[in-house]
C-alpha positions in Angstrom: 141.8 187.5 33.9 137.7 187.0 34.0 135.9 184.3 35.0 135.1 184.1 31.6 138.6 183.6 30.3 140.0 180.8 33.0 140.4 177.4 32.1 137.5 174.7 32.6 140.4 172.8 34.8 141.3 175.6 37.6 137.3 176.2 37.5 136.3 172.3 37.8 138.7 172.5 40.7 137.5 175.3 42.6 134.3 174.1 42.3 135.0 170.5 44.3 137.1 172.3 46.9 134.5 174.8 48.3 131.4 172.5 47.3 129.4 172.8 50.1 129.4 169.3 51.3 133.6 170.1 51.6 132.7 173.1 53.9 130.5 171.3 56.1 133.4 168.5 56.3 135.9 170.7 57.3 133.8 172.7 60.0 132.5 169.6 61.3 136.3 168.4 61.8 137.2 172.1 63.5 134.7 171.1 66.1 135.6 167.5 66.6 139.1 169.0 67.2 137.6 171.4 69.6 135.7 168.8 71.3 138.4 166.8 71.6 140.8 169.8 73.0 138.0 170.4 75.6 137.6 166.8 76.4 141.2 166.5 77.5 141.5 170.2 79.4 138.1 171.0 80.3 139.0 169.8 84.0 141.8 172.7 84.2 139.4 175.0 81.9 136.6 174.6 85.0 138.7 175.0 87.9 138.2 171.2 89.0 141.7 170.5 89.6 144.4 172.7 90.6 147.2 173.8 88.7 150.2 170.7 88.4 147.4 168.3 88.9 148.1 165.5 87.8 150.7 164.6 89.0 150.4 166.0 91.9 146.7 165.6 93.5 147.2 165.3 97.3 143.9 166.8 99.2 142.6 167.8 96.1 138.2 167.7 96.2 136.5 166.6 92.3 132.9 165.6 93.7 130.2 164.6 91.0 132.1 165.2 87.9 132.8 163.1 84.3 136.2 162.6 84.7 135.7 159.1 81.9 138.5 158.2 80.5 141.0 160.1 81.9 144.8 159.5 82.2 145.8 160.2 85.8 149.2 157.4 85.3 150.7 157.6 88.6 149.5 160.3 89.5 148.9 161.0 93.3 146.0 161.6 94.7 146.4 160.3 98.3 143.7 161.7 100.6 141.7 163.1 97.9 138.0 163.9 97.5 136.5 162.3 94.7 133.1 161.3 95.8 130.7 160.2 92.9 132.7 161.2 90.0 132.6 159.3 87.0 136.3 157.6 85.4 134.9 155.0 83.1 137.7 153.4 81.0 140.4 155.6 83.4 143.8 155.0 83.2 144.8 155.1 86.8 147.9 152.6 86.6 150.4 153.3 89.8 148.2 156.2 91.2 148.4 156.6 94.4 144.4 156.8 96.1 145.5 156.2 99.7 143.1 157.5 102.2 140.9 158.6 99.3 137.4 158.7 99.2 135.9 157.5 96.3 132.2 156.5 97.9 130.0 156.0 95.2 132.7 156.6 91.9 131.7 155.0 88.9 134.7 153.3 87.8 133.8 150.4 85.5 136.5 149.5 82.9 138.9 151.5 84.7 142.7 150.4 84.7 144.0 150.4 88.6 146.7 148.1 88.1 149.7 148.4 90.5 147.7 151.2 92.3 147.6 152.2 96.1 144.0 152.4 97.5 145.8 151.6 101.2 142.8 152.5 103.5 140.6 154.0 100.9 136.7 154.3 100.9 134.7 153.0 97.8 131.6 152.0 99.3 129.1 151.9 97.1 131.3 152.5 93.9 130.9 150.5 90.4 133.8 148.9 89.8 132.9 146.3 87.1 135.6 144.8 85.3 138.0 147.0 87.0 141.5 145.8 86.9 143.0 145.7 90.3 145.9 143.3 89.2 148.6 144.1 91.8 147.0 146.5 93.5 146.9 147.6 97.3 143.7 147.3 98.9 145.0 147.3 102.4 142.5 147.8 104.5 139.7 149.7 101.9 136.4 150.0 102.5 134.6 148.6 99.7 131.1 148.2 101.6 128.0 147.6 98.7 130.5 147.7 96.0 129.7 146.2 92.8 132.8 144.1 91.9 131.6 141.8 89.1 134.2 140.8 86.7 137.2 142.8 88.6 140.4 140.7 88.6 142.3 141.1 91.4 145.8 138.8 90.3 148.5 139.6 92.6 146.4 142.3 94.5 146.9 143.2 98.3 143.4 143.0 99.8 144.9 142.0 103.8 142.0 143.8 106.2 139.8 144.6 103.3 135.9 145.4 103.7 134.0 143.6 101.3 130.6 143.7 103.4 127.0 143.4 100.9 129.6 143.6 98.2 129.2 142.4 94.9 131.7 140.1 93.9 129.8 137.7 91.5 131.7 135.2 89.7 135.4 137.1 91.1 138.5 135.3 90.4 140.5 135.2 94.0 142.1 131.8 93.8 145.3 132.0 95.9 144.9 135.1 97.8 145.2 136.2 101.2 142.4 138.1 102.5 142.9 137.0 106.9 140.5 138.7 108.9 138.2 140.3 105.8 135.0 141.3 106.2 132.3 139.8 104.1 129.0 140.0 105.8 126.3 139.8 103.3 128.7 139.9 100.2 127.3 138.3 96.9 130.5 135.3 96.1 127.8 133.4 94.3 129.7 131.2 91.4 133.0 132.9 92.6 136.7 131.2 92.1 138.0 130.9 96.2 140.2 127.6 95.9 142.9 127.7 97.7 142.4 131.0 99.3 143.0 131.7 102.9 140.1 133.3 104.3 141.2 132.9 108.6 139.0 134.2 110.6 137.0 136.0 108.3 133.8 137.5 109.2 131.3 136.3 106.4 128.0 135.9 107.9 125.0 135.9 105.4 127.7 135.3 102.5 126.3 134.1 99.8 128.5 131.4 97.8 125.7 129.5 95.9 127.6 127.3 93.5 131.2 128.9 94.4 134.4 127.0 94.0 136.5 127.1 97.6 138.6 123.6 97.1 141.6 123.5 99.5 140.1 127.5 100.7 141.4 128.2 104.6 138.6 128.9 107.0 139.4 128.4 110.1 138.0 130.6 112.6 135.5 132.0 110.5 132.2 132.6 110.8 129.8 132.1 107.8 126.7 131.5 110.1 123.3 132.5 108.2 125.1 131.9 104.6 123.9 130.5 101.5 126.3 127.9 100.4 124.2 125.6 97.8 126.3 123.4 96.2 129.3 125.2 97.1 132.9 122.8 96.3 134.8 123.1 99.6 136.8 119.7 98.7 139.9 119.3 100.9 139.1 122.7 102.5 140.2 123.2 106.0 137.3 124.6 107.9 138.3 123.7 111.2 136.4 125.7 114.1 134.4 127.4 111.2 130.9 128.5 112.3 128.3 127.0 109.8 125.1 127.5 112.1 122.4 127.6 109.9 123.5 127.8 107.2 122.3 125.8 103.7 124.4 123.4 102.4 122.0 121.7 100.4 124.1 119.5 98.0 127.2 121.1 98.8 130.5 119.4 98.5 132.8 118.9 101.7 134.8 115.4 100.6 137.9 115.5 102.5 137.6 118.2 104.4 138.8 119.0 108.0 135.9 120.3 109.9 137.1 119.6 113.5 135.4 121.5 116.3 133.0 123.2 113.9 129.8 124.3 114.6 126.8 123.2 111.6 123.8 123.2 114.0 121.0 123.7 112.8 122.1 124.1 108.8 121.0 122.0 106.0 123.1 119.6 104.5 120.7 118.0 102.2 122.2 115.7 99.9 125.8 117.2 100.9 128.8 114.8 99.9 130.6 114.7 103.5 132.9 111.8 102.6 136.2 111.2 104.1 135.9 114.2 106.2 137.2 114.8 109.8 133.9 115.9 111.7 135.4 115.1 114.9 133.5 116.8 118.0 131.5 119.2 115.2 127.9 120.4 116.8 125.1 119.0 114.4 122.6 119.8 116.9 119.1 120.2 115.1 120.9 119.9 111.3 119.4 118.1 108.4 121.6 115.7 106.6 118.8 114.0 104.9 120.6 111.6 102.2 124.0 113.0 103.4 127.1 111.2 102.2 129.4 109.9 105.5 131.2 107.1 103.4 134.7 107.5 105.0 133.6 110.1 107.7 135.0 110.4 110.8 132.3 111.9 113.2 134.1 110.9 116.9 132.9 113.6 119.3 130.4 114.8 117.1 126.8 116.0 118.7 124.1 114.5 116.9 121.2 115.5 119.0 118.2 115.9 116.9 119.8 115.7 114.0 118.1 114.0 110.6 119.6 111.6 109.1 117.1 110.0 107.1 118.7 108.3 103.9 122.5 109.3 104.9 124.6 106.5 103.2 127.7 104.9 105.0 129.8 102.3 105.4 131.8 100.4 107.8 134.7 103.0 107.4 132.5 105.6 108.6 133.3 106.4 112.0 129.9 107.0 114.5 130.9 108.9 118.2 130.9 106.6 120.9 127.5 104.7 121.9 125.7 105.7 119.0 123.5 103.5 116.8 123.4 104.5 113.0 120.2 104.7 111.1 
């Protein structure tokens, strides 16, 4: 039958299905399929990982590539070379990165809960609002990372190096991190209560405004920090090295600080009541307008220190043979 003869239906019909406004519809949904098919296998398509990877990644080497959002779910990748390869929004839940190196990844958003990263190296990686939630960190060198936002509930991070990192406004209360190395790290407004922080090595730290109430120190060394207004309430600092540090306005009520040494740090306007500063070296600190109501400062070495405007009371204990302002 002719055009000519066919009814106005099966032509008003053929008409809207190959309109060209359809065609362009369906070709552009071909190639959002295609992108999509490349998206998930162009890894394999380019050689980048070797065949049955994932799940099984040991050794393999992926340097500088856009691996974002990828799903390497417990996959292992344990001694791997991924060095400044991009996984934005990965899921890498139970992977194993153990003696990886991932220097310089860009991992923001990523998803590394319950992972291994035992010995690892992500120095310099972006690792903002990463969750590490019950991860191991055992021992990983995370040197200059940025850490902002990363939860870290229930994680491993024993031996961990955390030097010039950036761990702005982190959430650690209650963890253990013994022995860690901070040196220069950014902790500024950061959640520490009650963590125990031993004989950490945190020189230059900066904790402006952090929360450290009931926090473990003893032993460590946070000479050279800046501590402004920091809360270390009821914290147990003793032996800590504070020397020169600033502690302007900081809060230390209650806390042990026995055998410490705070020479020549600031404590402007610091609230030091109730705490045990028994044999502590202020040699050469400032304590201008200090708070010593309740302090117990037997032993302590005063020599040259200011204490212009320090307020006290007859339960604040002075060391022997020395005359209050």
């Amino acid at each position: 039958m002719s055009d000519n003869h066919r009814s106005p239906a099966k032509l008003r019909m053929r008409r809207v299905y190959w309109t060209p406004r359809r065609i362009v519809l369906i070709i552009l949904a071909i190639l959002l399929l295609g992108v999509y098919a490349w998206k998930r296998d162009y890894i394999r398509a380019f050689g980048l990982l070797p065949l049955g990877c994932p799940p099984a990644c040991v050794g393999v080497r992926v340097i500088r590539q856009d691996l974002t959002g990828i799903d390497l779910l417990s996959a292992d990748f344990s001694n791997a070379t991924l060095t400044g390869s991009v996984m934005r929004n990965a899921t890498l839940v139970r992977a194993n990165f153990s003696g990886a190196n991932l220097a310089e990844t860009i991992l923001n958003g990523a998803d590394l809960q319950g992972a291994s990263l035992v010995g690892a190296d992500l120095s310099k990686a972006s690792l903002l609002d990463v969750n590490f939630n019950a991860t191991d960190l055992t021992g990983a060198n995370l040197t200059s990372a940025s850490l902002a936002r990363a939860t870290f509930s229930g994680a491993d991070l024993d031996g961990v190096i955390l030097n010039s990192a950036n761990l702005l406004g982190a959430n650690l209360e209650g963890m253990t991190l013994t022995g860690v190395r901070m040196q220069g790290a950014d902790l500024s407004g950061a959640n520490l209560n009650r963590v125990n922080l031993a004989g950490a090595d945190m020189g230059d730290v900066h904790l402006a405004g952090a929360s450290l109430r009931q926090v473990v120190l003893t032993g460590a060394s946070l000479a050279g920090g800046w501590l402004q207004g920091a809360d270390f309430s009821a914290a147990d600092l003793r032996g800590v090295s504070l020397q020169d540090t600033d502690l302007s306005g900081a809060i230390l009520a209650g806390a042990n600080l026995t055998g410490a040494d705070i020479s020549l740090a600031w404590l402007d306007g610091a609230d030091l009541s109730n705490a045990n500063l028994n044999d502590v070296n202020l040699q050469g600190a400032s304590m201008a307008g200090c708070n010593l109501v309740g302090a117990d400062l037997l032993g302590a070495d005063l020599t040259g220190a200011s204490l212009v405007g320090v307020r006290y009371d007859q339960s604040t204990r002075w060391p022997e043979g020395f005359t209050p302002p």
